[in-house]
N, C-alpha and C positions, 0 to 999 in steps of 0.2 A: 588547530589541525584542519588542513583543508578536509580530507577525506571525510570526516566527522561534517562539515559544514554539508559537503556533497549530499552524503546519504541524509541528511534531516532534509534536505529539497528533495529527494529523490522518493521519502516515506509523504512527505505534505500531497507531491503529485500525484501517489497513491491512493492517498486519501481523500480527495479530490475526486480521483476519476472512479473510486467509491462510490462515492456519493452522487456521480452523474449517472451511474451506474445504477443503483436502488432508484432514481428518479425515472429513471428508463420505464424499466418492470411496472411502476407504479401506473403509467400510461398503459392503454386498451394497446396491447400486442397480439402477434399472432403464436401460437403456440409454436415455433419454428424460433420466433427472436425470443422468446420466454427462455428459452434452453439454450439458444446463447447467450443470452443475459448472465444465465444464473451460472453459467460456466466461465465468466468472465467475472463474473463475482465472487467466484470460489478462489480463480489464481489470482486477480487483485486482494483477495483475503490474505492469501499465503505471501503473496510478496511482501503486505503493510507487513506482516509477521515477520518477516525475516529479515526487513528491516530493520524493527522493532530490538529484534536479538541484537543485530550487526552494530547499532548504537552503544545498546547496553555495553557490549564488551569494548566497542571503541573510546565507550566514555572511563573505564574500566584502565585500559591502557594509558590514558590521558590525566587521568590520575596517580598514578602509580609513575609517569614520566616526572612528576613534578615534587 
């Protein structure tokens, strides 16, 4: 299923820019990029998450096609 291949590149990127993300914060910032950070890290959270879903049930479908 392409869609299925999509979104598992689309959750890695996620988690990826996660992770560049917590590296950010981890560096002396200013309180001004602190709270962008961490508000960029709340909706990269929500997205790895709904990804995370959007798999499940894709994997779900892909099973039940076969």
């Amino acid at each position: 299923m392409n869609i299925l291949k999509e979104t598992h590149s689309r959750l890695e990127y996620q988690c990826l820019k996660l992770k560049d993300l917590q590296e950010c914060l981890e560096q002396p910032v200013t309180n001004d990029c602190a709270k962008y950070l961490k508000g960029k890290i709340y909706s990269t959270s929500k997205s790895i998450e709904y990804y995370q879903g959007l798999i499940n049930i894709l994997e779900k479908v892909k099973e039940s096609e076969n």
